[in-house]
N, C-alpha and C positions, 0 to 999 in steps of 0.2 A: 504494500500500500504506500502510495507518495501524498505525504501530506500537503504539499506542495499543488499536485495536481487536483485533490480535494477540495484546498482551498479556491484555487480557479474555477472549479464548476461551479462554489455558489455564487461564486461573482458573475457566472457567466449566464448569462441571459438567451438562451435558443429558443423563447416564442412559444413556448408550451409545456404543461407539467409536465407530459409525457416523454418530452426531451429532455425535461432537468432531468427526470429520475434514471433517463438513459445514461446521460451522460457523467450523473454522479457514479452510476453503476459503474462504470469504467473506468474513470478517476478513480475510485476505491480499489481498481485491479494493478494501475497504471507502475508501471519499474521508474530505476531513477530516471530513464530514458524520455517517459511519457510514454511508453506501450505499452498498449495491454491486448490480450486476446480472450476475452471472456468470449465465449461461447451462443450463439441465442438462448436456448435454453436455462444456464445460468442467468442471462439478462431477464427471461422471462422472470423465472424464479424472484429476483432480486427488487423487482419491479411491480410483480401482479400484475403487469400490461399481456395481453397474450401477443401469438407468436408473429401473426400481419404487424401487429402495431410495430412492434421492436424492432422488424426489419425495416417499415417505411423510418421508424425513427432513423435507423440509420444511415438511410440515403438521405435523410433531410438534414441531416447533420453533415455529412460529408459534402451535400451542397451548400451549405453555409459554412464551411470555410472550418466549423468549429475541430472535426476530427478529419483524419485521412487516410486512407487504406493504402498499407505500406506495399499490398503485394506481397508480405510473406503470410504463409500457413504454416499453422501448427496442428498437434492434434494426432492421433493416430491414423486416421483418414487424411491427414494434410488438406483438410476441408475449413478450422477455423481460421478467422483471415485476424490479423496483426495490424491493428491501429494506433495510429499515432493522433494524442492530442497535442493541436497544435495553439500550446501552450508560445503567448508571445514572451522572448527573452526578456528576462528581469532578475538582476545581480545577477548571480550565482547559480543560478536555473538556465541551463542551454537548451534551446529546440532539440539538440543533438550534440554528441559529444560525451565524454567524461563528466562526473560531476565536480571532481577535483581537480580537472584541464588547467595547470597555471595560466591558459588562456582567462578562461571564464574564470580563475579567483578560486579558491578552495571555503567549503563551507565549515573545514576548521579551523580554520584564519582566529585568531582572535577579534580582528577587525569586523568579521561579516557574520561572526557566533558559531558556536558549537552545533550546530542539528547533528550531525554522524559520530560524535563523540560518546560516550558510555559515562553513566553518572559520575563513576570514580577520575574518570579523564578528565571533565568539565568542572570538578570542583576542585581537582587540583592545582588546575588551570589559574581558575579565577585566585587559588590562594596562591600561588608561586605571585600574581601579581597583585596582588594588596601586600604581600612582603617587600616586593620591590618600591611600591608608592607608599607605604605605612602604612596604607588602611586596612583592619583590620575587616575581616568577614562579621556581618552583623550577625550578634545574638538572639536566636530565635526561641523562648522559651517554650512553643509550640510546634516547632519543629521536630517530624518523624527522622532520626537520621543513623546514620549507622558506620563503622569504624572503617575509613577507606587509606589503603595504602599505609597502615599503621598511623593514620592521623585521627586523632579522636575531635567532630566537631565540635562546640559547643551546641545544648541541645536541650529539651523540656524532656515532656513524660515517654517522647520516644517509644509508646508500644510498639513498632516494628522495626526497630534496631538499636543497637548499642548506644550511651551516651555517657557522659562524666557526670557524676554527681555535682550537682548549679544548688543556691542559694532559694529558689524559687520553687524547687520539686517539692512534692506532696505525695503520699497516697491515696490510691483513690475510695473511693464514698464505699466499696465494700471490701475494703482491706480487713477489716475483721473476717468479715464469713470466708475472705479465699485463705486466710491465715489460719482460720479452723479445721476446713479442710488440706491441710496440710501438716494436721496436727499438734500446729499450734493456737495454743486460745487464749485469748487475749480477752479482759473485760471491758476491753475501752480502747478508742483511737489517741492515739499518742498526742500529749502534751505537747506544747509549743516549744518548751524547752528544750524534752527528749528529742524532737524530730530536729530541733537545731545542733546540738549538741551532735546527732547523729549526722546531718547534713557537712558539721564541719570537718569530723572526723574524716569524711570520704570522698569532699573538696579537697584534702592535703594528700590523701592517697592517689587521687588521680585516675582512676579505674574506671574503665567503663563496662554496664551490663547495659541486662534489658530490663525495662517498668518491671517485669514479674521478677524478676529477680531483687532489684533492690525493694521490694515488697518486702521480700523474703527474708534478705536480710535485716529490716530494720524489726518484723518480726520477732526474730529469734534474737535480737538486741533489745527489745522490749522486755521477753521474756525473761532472759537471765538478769538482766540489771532490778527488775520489779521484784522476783525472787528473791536476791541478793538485797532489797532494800528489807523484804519482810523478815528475814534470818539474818541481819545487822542486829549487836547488839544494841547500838541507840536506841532500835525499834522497843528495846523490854526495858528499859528505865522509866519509871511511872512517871506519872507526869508529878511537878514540886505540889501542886496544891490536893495529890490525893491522900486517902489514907495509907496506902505503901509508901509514899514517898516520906511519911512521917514516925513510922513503924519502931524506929530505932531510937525514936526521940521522947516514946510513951510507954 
C-alpha cells in the first residue's frame, strides 16, 4: 500500500463515487512505483460496484488522464493488466523511477522526513540531532515508548513498552485487585509518601520496565516495608498517656 498514492485519490476528483471508490481501490494496491494490478474481481469485491460498472470505471479513468494501462500482465493467465497512477511529480514522489533516485531526493533525507525509516531509525535520528543543537527531545509523560538501540526514552505509564521510572508515574485505579491476584494484598493504595519515596528510589537507578511491572514492584515494596513497620519495635511502646505506659510508676 502507498500512502502517498492514497493520499492522491482523495484529492483527486474523477466525477463520480463510482470512480473515487475505483480509484481508491487501487491506490490502496498501488507499489512505491504507483502500480498496481488488482484484478476486477478484487475491484468488485472492494467496491460493491458489480462487474460492467468497474470495467467502464476503468476506461473512464484511463480516459481522463487519471490512470494508464502500462501494457504489462500479470496473473497466472497473464490476463490482469498493470496500471499506472498517474500521480503528478511532487518532492520526492517520481511518476517513475526509484524512490530514493539522488535524482528525485531521498525520502530519508532529514531534510524531506523519515517515511521508509523504522521507529528505532527515526528517533535516533531526531536524537543524534537535538544533541548536536542542544535541544533536548520533549518529555512526554503520556507517551507509549519503548527501549531503542539501548537508549531509554523519557516516558509516562508506557503500557506497551519499556520506560525509566519519571517523577509523574502512578499506578493505576486497580493496582490493588491486579496486586491480589498476584498474591499480593495490599489494604490500601499507597500513600503519597510511599509512592514518592519509591519513585525516587528508581529515578536514581535508572531502569527501565513495563507499567505491569513496576506495579509489581512497588507492590511487593509496599508489602514488606508495611510488614516491617507492624513488627518494629516502636510499633509496641504504649503510647505516654496510657495505663502501660504508666505501669512502672504505680
Amino acid at each position: 500500500m502507498s500512502r502517498h498514492a492514497t493520499e492522491w485519490a482523495w484529492k483527486t476528483n474523477p466525477g463520480s463515487s463510482s470512480l473515487k471508490l475505483i480509484l481508491l481501490s487501487m491506490a490502496d494496491r498501488a507499489d512505491e512505483y504507483n502500480l498496481c494490478y488488482p484484478s476486477i474481481e478484487r475491484l468488485v469485491i472492494d467496491t460493491s460496484l458489480n462487474k460492467k460498472t468497474v470495467q467502464a470505471g476503468l476506461v473512464s479513468l484511463i480516459e481522463l488522464g487519471i490512470i494508464s494501462d502500462t501494457g504489462e500482465r500479470k496473473g497466472a493467465t497473464r490476463r490482469v493488466r498493470v496500471f499506472s497512477l498517474n500521480i503528478p511529480k511532487n518532492g520526492n514522489i517520481p511518476k517513475n523511477g526509484k524512490l530514493n533516485d539522488p535524482k528525485n531526493g531521498k525520502l530519508n533525507d532529514p531534510k524531506n522526513g523519515m517515511q521508509n525509516q523504522s521507529v528505532n531509525q527515526s528517533y535516533n535520528q531526531e536524537k543524534e540531532k537535538g544533541e548536536e543543537t542542544g535541544d533536548l527531545l520533549p518529555h512526554d509523560p503520556c507517551a507509549n515508548n519503548v527501549i531503542m538501540n539501548n537508549f531509554v526514552p523519557p516516558g509516562g505509564i508506557g503500557q506497551f513498552g519499556k520506560f525509566v521510572m519519571h517523577e509523574l508515574w502512578t499506578p493505576s485505579d486497580d493496582f490493588i485487585r491486579l496486586s491480589s491476584l498476584q498474591g499480593i494484598h495490599l489494604d490500601r493504595q499507597p500513600t503519597p509518601q510511599e509512592l514518592a519515596e519509591f519513585r525516587v528510589y528508581w529515578m536514581a537507578e535508572g531502569k527501565a520496565f513495563h507499567h505491569a511491572q513496576w506495579e509489581q514492584k512497588l507492590a511487593r515494596r509496599l508489602l514488606v516495608s508495611r510488614q516491617n513497620k507492624l513488627t518494629s519495635p516502636d510499633n509496641n511502646v504504649p503510647h505516654w498517656n496510657s495505663p502501660e505506659a504508666w505501669e512502672d510508676f504505680l
